[in-house]
C-alpha positions in Angstrom: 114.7 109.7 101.1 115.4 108.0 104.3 113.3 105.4 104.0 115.8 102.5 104.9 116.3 104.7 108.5 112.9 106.0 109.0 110.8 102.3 108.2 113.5 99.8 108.5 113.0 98.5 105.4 115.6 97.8 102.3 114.3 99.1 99.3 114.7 97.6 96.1 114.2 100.4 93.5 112.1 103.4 92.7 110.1 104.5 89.1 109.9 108.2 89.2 109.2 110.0 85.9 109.0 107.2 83.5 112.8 106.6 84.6 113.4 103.1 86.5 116.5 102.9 89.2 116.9 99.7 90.8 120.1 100.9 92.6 118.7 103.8 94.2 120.9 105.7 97.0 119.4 107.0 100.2 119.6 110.4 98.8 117.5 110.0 95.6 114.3 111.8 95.4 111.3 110.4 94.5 108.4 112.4 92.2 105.3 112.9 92.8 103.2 109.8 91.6 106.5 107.6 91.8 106.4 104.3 92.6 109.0 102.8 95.4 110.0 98.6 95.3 110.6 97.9 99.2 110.9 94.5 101.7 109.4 94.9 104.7 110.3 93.6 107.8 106.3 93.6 108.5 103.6 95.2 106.4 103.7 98.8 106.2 100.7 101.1 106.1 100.4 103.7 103.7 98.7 106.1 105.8 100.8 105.7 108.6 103.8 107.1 106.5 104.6 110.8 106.4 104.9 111.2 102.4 105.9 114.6 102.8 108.8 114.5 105.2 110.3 111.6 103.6 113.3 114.2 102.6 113.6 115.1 105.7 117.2 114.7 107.6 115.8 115.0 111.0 
């Protein structure tokens, strides 16, 4: 998901389709409606994130 690279956060863990993964690679996807655990270097805003490219490589 790219998170980690794209935000410079760590993140913790991810919920996605009732299923809890709190060892999460960089390459897990995230459903729609999913819920992400994440430290922040600073606060992020949501609507500053592009949700859709997330998957992106580039």
């Amino acid at each position: 998901m790219n998170f980690k690279h794209r935000y410079n956060v760590t993140l913790v863990g991810m919920l996605s389709e009732g299923n809890t993964d709190l060892n999460c690679r960089d390459g897990a996807m995230l459903g729609r409606g999913g819920t992400l655990y994440y430290i922040p270097g600073m606060r992020l805003n949501p609507a500053a994130i592009a949700w859709d490219r997330l998957g992106d490589v580039a």
